[in-house]
ChimeraX commands (.cxc) that place a marker at each C-alpha (Angstrom):
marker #1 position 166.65,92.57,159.34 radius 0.5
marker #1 position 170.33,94.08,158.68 radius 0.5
marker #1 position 171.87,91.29,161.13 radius 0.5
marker #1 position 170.24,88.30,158.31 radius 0.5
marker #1 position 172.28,90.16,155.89 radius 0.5
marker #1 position 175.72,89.32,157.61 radius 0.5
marker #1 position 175.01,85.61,157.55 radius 0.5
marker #1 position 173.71,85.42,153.85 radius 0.5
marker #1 position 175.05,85.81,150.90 radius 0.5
marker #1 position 172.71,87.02,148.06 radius 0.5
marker #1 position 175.48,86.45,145.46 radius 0.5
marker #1 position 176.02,82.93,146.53 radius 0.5
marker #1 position 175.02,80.67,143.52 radius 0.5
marker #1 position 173.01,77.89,145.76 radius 0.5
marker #1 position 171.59,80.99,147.16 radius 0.5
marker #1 position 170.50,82.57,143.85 radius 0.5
marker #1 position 169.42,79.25,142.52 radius 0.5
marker #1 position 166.75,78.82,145.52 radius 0.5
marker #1 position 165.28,82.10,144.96 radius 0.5
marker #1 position 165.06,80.85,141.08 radius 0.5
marker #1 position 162.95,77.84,141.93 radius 0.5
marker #1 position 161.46,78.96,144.61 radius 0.5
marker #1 position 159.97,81.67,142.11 radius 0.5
marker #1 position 159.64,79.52,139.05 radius 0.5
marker #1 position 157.13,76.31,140.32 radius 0.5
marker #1 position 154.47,78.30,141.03 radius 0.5
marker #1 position 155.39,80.86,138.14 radius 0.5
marker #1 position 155.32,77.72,135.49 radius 0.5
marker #1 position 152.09,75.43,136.91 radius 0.5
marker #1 position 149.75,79.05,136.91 radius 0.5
marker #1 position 151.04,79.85,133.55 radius 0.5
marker #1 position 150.38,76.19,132.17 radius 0.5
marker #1 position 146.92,75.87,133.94 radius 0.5
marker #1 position 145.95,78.53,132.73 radius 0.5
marker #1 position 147.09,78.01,129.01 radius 0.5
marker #1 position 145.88,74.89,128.99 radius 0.5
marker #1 position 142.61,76.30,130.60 radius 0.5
marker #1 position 142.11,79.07,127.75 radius 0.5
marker #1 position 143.01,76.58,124.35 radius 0.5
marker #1 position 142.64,73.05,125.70 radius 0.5
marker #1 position 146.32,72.30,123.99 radius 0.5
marker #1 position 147.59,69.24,126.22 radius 0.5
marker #1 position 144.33,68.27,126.59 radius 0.5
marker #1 position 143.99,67.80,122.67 radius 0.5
marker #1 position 147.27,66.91,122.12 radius 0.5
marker #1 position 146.87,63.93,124.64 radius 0.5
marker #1 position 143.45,62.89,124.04 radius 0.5
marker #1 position 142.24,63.47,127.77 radius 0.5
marker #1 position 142.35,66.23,130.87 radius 0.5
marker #1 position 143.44,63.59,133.25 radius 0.5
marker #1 position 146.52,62.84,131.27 radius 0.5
marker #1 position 147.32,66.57,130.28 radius 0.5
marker #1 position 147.15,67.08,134.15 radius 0.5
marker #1 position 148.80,64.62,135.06 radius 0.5
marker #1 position 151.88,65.93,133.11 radius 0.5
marker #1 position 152.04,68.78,134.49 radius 0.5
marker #1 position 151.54,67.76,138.04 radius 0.5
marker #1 position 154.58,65.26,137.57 radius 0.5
marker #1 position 156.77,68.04,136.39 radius 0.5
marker #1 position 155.91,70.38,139.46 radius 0.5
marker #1 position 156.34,67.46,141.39 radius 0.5
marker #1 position 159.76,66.87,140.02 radius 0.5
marker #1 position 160.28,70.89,140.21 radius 0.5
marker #1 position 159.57,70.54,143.65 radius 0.5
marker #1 position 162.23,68.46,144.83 radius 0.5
marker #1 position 164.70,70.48,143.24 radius 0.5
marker #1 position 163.42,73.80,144.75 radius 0.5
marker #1 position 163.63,71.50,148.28 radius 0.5
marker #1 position 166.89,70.36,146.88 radius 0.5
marker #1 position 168.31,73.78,146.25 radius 0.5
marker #1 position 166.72,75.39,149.33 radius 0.5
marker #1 position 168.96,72.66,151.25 radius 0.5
marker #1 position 172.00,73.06,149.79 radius 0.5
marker #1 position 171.38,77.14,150.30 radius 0.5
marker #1 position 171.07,76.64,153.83 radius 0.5
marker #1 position 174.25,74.42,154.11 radius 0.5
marker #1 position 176.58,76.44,152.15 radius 0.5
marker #1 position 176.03,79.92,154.23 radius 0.5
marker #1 position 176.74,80.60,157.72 radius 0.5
marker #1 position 174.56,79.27,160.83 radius 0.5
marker #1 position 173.39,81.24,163.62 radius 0.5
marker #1 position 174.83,79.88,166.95 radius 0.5
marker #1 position 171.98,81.80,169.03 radius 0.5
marker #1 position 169.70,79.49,167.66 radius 0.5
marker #1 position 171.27,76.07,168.14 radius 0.5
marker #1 position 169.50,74.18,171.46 radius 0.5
marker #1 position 167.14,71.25,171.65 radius 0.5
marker #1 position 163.97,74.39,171.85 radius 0.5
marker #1 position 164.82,75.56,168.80 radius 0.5
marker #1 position 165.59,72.06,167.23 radius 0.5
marker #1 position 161.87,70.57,168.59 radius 0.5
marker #1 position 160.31,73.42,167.31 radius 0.5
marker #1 position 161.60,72.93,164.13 radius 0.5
marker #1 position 160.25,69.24,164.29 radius 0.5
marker #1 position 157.18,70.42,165.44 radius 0.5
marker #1 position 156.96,72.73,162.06 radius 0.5
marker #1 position 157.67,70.17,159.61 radius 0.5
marker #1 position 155.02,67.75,161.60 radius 0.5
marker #1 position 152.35,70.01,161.14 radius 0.5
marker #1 position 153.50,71.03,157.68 radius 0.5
marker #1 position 153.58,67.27,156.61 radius 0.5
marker #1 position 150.30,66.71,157.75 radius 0.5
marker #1 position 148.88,69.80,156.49 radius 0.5
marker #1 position 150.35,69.03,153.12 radius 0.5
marker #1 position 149.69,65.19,152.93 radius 0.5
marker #1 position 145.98,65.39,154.07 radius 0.5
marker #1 position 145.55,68.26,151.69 radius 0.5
marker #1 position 146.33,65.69,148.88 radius 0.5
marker #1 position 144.38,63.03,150.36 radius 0.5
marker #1 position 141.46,65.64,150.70 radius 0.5
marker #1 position 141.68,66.80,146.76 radius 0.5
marker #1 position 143.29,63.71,144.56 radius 0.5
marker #1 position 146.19,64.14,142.32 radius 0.5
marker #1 position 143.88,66.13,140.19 radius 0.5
marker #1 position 142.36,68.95,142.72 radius 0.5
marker #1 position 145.91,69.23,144.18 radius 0.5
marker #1 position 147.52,69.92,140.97 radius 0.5
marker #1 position 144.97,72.08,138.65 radius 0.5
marker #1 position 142.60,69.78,137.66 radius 0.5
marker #1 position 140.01,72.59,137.68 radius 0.5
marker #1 position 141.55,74.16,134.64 radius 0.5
marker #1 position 141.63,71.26,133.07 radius 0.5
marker #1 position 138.40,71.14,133.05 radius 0.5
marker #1 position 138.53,68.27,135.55 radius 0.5
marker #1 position 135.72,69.57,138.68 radius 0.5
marker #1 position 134.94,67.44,141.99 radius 0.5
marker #1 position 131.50,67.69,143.24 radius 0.5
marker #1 position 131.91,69.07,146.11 radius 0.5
marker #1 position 134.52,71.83,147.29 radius 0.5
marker #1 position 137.41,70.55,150.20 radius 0.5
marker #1 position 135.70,71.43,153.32 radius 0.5
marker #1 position 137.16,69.03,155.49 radius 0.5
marker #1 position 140.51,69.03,157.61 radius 0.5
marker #1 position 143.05,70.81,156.99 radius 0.5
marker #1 position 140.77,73.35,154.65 radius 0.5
marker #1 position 138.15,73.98,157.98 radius 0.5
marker #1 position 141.37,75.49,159.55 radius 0.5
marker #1 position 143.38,76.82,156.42 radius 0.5
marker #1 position 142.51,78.64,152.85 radius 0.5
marker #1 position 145.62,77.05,151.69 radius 0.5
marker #1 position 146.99,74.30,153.27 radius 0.5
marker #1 position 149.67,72.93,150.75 radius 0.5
marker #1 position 151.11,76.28,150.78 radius 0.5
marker #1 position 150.90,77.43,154.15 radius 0.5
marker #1 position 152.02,73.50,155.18 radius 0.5
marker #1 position 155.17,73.86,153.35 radius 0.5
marker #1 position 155.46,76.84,154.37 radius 0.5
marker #1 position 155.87,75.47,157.64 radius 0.5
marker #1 position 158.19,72.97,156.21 radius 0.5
marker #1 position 160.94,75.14,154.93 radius 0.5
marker #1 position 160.45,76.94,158.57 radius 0.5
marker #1 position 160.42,73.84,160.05 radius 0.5
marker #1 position 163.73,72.76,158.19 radius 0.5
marker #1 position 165.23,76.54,158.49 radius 0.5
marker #1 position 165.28,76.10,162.54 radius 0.5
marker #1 position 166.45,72.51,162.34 radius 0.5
marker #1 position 169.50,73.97,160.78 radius 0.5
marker #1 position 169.51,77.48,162.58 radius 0.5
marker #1 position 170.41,79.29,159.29 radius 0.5
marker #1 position 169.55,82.46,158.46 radius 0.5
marker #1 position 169.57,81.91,155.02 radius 0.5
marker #1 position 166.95,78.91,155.37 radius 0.5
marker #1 position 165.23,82.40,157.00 radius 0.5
marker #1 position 165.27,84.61,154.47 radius 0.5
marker #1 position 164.72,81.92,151.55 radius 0.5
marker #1 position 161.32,81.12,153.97 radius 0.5
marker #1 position 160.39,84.96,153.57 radius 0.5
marker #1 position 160.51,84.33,149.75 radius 0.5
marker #1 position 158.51,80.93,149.78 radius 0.5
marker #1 position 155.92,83.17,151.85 radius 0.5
marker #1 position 156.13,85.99,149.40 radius 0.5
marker #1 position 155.94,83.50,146.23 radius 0.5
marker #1 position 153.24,81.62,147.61 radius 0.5
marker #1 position 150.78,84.90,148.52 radius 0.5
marker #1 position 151.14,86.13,145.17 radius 0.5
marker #1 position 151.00,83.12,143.24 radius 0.5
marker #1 position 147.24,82.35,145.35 radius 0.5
marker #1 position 145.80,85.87,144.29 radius 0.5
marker link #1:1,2 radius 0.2
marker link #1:2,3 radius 0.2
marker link #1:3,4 radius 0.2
marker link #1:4,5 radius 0.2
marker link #1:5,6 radius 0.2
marker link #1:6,7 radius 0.2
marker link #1:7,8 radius 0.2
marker link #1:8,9 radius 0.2
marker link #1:9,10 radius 0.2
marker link #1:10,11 radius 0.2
marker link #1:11,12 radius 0.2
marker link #1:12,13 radius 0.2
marker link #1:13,14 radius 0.2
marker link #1:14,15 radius 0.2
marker link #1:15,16 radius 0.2
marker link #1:16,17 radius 0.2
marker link #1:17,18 radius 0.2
marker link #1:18,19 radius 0.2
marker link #1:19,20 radius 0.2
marker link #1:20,21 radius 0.2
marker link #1:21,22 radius 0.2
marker link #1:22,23 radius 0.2
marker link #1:23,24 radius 0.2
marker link #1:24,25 radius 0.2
marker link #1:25,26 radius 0.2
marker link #1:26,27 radius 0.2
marker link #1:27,28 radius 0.2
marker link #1:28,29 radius 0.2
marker link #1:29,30 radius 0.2
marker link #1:30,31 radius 0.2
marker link #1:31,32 radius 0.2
marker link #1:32,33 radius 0.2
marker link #1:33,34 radius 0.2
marker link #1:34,35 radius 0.2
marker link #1:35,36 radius 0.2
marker link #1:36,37 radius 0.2
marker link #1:37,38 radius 0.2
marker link #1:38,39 radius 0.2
marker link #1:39,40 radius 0.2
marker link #1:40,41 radius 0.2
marker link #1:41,42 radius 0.2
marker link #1:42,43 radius 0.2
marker link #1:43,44 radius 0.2
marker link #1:44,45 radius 0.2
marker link #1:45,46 radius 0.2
marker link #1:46,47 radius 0.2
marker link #1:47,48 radius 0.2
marker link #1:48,49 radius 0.2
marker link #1:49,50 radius 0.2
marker link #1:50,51 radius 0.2
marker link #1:51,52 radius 0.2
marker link #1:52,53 radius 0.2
marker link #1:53,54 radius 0.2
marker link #1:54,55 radius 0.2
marker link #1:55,56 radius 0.2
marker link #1:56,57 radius 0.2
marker link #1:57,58 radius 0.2
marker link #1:58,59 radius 0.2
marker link #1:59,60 radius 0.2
marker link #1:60,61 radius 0.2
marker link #1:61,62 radius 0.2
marker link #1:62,63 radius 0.2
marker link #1:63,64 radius 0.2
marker link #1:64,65 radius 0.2
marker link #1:65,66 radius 0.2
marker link #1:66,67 radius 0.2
marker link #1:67,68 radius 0.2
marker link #1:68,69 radius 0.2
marker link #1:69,70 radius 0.2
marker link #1:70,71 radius 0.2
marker link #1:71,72 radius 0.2
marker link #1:72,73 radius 0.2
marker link #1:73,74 radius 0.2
marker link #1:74,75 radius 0.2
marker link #1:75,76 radius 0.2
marker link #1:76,77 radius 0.2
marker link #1:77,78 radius 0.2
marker link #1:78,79 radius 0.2
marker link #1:79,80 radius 0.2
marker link #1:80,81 radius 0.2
marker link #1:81,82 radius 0.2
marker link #1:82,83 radius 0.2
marker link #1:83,84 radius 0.2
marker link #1:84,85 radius 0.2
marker link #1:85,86 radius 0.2
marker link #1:86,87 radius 0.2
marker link #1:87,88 radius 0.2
marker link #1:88,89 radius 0.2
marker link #1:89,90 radius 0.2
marker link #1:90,91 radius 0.2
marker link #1:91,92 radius 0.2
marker link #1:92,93 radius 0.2
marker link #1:93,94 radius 0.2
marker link #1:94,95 radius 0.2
marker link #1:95,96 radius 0.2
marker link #1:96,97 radius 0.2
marker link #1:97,98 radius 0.2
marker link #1:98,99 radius 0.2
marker link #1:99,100 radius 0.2
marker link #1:100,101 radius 0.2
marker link #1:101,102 radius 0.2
marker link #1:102,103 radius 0.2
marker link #1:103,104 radius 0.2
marker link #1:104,105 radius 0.2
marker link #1:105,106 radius 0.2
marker link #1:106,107 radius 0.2
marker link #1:107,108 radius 0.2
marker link #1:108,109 radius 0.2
marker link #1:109,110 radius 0.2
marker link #1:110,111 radius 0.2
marker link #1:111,112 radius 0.2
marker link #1:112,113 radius 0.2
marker link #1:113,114 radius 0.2
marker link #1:114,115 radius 0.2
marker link #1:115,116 radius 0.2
marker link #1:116,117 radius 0.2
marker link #1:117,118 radius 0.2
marker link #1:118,119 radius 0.2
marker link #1:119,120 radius 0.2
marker link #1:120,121 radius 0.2
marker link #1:121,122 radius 0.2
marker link #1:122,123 radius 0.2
marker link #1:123,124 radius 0.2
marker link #1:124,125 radius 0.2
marker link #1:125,126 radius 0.2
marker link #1:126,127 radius 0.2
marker link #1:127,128 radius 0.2
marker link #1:128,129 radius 0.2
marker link #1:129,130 radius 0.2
marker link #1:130,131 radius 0.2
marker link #1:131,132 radius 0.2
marker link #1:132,133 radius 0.2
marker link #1:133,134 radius 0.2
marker link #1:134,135 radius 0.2
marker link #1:135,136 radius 0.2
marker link #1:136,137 radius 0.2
marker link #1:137,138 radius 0.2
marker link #1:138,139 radius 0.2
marker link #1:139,140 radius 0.2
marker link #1:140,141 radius 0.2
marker link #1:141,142 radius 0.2
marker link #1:142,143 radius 0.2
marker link #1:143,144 radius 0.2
marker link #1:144,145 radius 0.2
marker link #1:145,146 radius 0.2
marker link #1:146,147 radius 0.2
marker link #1:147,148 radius 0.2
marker link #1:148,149 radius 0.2
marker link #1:149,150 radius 0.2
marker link #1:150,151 radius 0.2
marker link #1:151,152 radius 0.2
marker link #1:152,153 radius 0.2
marker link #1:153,154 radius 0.2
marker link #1:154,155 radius 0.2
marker link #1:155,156 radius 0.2
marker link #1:156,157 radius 0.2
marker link #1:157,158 radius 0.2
marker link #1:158,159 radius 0.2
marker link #1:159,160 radius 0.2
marker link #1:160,161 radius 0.2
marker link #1:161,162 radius 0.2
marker link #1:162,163 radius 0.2
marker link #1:163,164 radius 0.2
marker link #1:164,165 radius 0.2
marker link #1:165,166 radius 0.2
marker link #1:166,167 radius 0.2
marker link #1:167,168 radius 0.2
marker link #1:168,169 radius 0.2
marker link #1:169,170 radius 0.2
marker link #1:170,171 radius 0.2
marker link #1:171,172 radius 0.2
marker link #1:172,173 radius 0.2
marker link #1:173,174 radius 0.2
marker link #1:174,175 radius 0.2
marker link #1:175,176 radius 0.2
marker link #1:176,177 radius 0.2
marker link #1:177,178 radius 0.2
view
């Protein structure tokens, strides 16, 4: 693990800004869903649970392409790894964000805007529980597929920064499902 440290900066401000929104989506949507689930706020102050989720969901949607946004520019403003740069490595990479795309996507497609984003606390239930592809093979899926993504992406661009910023979406994402 010392070698990642000779490639990455931890001081770096693209750097410190992934780790912050890497940290913060998941931070924010469990503390909202959980307000909201507790004192019904949004959902009074907008008149209905679908709209109170909604609002939420849009924001962590919006979060999330600035987390992807930041992770990016991370990558591309610290060193690469030459060991890592062939077509294997590359494909692999491709392979990662494949899978994590369509672990992701059919997760949505499984659950609705509403079971994807915290409908639950919003007092907004399905009938049944997600048993189908990809949650037969995964507990997870939306985290563990992007997950793959930013792996996915980190190989793409052999950085060892995209690495070590994966480590933290891992870390983030195991705590935030407890």
């Amino acid at each position: 693990m010392t070698w990642l440290l000779h490639y990455v900066d931890p001081l770096d401000l693209s750097f410190m800004a992934a780790v912050l929104t890497i940290a913060s989506n998941p931070f924010l949507w469990n503390v909202a869903a959980r307000w909201e689930h507790r004192i019904c706020k949004l959902s009074s102050a907008l008149r209905s649970p679908h709209l109170a989720c909604y609002s939420p969901g849009g924001i962590i949607q919006l979060l999330s392409v600035l987390h992807s946004r930041c992770f990016t520019q991370a990558m591309l403003s610290q060193p690469k790894t030459e060991g890592l740069n062939n077509t294997t490595t590359y494909l692999l990479g491709l392979a990662l964000l494949g899978v994590g795309t369509v672990s992701v996507l059919s997760s949505f497609f499984t659950l609705g805007f509403t079971g994807s984003f915290s409908g639950d606390y919003f007092r907004i239930l399905k009938e049944t529980r997600g048993t189908t592809f990809p949650f037969s093979i995964l507990d997870n899926p939306r985290y563990w597929g992007s997950t793959a993504n930013y792996l996915g992406w980190t190989l793409m661009h052999t950085s060892p920064t995209g690495l070590l910023l994966t480590v933290v979406v891992v870390l983030v994402y195991v705590v935030a499902s407890l």
